[in-house]
Residue frames as qw, qx, qy, qz and C-alpha x, y, z in Angstrom:
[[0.027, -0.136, -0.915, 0.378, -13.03, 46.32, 142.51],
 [0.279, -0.462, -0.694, -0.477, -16.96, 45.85, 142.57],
 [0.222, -0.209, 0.557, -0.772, -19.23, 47.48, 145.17],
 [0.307, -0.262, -0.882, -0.242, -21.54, 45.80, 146.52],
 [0.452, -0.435, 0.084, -0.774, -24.81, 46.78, 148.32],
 [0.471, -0.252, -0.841, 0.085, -25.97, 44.37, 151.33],
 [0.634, -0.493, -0.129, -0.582, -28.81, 44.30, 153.73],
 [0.164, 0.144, -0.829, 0.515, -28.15, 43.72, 157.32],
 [0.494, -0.623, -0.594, -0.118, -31.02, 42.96, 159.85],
 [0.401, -0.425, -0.548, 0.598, -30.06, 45.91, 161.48],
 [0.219, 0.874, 0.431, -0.048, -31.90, 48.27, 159.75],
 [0.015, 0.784, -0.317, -0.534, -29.12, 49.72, 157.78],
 [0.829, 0.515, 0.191, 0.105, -27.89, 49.38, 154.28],
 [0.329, -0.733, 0.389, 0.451, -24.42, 49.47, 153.66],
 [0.715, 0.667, -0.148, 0.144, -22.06, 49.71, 150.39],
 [0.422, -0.742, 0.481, 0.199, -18.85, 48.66, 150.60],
 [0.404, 0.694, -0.574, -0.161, -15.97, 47.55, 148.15],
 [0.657, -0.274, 0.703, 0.014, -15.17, 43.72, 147.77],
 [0.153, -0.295, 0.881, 0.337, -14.19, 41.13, 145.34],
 [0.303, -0.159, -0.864, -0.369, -17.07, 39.25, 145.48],
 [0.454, -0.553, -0.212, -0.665, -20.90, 39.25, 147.02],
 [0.780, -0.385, -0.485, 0.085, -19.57, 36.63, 149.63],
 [0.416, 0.009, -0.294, 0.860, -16.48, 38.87, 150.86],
 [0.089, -0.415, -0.005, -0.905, -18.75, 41.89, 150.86],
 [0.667, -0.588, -0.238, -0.390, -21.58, 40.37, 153.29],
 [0.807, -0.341, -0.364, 0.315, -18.78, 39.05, 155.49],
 [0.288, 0.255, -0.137, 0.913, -16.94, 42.90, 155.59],
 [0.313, -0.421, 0.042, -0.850, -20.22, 44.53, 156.73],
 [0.769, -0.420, -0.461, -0.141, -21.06, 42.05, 159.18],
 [0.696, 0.224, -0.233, 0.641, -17.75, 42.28, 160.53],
 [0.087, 0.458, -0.156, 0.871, -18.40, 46.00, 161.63],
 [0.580, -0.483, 0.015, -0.656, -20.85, 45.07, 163.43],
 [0.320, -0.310, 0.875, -0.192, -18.83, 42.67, 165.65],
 [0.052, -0.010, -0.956, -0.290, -20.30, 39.81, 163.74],
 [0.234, 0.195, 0.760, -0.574, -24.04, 40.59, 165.20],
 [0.479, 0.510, -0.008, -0.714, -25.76, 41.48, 162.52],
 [0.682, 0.215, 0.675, 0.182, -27.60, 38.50, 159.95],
 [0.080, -0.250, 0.504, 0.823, -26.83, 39.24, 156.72],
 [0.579, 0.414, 0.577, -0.401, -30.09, 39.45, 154.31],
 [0.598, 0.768, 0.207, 0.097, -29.72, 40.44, 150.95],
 [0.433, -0.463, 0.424, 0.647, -26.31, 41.04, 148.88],
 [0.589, 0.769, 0.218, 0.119, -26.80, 42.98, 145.43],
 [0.477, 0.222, 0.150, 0.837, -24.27, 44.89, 142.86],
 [0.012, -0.755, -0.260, 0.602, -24.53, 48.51, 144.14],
 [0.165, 0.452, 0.562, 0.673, -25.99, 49.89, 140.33],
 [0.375, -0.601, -0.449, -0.545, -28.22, 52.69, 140.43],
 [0.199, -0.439, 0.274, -0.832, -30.08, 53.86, 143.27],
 [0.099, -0.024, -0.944, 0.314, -30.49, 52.28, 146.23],
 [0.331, -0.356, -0.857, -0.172, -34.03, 50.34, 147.01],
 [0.254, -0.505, 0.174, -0.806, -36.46, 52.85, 148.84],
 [0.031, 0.134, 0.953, -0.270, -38.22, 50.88, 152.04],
 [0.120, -0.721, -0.668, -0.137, -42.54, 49.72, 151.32],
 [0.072, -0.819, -0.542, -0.174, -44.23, 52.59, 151.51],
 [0.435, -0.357, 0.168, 0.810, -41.96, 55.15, 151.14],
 [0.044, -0.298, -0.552, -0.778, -43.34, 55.64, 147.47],
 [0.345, 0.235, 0.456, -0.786, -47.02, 57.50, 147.29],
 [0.815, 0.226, -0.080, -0.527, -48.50, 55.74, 144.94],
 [0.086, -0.183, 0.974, -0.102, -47.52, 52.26, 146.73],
 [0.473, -0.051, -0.599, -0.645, -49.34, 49.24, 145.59],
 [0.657, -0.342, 0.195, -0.643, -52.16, 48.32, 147.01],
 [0.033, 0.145, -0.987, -0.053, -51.83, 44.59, 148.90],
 [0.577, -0.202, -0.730, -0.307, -54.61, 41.69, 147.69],
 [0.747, -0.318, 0.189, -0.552, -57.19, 41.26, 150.39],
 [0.099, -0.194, 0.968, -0.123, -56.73, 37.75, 152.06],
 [0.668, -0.201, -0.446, -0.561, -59.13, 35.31, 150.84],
 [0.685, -0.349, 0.372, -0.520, -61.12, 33.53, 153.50],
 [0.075, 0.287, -0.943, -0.152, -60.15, 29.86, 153.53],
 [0.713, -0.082, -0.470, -0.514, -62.90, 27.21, 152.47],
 [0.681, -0.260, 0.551, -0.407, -64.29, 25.07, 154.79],
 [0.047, -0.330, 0.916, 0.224, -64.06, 21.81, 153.41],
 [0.313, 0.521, 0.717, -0.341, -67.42, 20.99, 153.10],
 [0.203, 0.865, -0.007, -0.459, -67.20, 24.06, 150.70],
 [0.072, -0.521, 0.754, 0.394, -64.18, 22.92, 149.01],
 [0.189, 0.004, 0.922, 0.338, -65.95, 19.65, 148.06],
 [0.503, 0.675, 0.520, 0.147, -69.16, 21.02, 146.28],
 [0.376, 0.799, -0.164, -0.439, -67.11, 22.85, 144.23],
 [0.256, -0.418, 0.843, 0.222, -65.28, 20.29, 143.44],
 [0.352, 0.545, 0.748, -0.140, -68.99, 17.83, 142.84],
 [0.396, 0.764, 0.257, -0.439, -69.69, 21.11, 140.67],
 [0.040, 0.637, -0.609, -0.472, -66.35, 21.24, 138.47],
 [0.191, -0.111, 0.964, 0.147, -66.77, 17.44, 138.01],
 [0.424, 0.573, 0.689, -0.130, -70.51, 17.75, 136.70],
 [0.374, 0.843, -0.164, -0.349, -69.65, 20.66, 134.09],
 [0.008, -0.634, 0.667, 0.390, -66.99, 18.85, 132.95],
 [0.378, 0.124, 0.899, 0.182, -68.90, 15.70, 132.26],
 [0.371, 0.772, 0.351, -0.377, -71.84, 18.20, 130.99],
 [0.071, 0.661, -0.548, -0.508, -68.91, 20.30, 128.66],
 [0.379, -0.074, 0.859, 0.336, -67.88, 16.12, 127.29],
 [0.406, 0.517, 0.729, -0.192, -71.49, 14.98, 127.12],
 [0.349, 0.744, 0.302, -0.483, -72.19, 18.14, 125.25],
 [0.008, -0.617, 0.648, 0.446, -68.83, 17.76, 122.50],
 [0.274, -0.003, 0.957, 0.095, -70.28, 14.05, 121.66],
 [0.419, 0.610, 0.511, -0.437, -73.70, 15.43, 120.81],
 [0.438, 0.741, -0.031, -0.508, -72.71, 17.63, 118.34],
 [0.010, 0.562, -0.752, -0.343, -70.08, 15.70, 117.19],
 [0.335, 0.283, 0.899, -0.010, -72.93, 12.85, 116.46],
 [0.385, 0.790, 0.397, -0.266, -75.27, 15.04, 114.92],
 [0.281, 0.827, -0.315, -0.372, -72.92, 16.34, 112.32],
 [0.896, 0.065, 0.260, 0.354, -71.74, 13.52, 109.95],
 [0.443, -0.375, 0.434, 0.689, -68.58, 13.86, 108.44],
 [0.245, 0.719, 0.021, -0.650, -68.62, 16.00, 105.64],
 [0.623, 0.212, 0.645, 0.389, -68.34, 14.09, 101.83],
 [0.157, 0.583, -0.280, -0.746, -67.34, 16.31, 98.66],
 [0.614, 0.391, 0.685, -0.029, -69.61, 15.38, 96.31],
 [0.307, -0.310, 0.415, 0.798, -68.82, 16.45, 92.54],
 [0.727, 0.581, 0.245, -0.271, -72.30, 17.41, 90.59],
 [0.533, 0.260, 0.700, 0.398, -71.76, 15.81, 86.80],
 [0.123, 0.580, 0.189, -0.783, -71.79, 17.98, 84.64],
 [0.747, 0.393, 0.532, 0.065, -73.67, 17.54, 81.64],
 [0.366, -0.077, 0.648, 0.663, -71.51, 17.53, 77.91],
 [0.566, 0.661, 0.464, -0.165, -73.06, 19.81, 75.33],
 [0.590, 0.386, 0.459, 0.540, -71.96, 20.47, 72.35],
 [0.163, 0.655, 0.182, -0.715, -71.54, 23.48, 71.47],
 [0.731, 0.568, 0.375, 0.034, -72.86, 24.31, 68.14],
 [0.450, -0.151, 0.197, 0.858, -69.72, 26.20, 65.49],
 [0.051, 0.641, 0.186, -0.743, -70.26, 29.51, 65.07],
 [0.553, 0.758, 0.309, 0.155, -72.22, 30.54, 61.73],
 [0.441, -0.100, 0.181, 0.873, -69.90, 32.72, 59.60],
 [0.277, 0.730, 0.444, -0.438, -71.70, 35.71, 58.64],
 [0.433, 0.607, 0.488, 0.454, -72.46, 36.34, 54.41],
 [0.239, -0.517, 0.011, 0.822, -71.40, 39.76, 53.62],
 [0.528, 0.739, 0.412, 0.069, -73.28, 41.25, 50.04],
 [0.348, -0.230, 0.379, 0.826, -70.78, 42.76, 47.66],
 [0.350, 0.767, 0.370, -0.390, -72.74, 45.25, 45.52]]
């Protein structure tokens, strides 16, 4: 039989022995005369889950960003929408100013060449 690990909303964490993850959340509720909501039902592997800030070198949480006023929201919007026509505007330029490229084959010019002289040797 599988154990399973499950998280009660009563600030305890219990392991207990069941078939499946549904039997096991409905055994450890049980003990607790049914009062207790079940939250979380894992395979009890390994070592149970420590609770936030337990560890000492817990990560730090993300500052909340301030929400935009809407007034705010739309000139950045007015700003996205003028770079992007600026970005287009600026892809068409170049792409005008550069013609397509044409491989052009120089001729080369046919010369004879001339046959090589044989070279006279003097027998003495």
């Amino acid at each position: 039989m599988a154990k399973y690990r499950v998280t009660l909303r009563v600030s305890r964490t219990e392991t207990v022995e069941a078939d499946n993850p549904y039997q096991a959340a409905v055994l450890s509720s049980a003990r607790h005369d049914g009062n207790a909501e079940v939250v979380d039902v894992h395979r009890a592997a390994g070592r149970p889950a420590t609770k936030k800030g337990a560890k000492k070198g817990a990560k730090k949480v993300a500052k909340k960003r301030r929400p935009l006023s809407p007034e705010a929201r739309a000139r950045l919007a007015q700003n996205l929408v003028k770079a992007r026509a600026a970005r287009a505007a600026k892809r068409k330029a170049v792409a005008k100013k550069a013609p397509a490229k044409k491989t052009v084959k120089k001729a080369r010019k046919a010369t004879k060449k001339a046959p090589a002289k044989k070279k006279t040797v003097k027998r003495g």
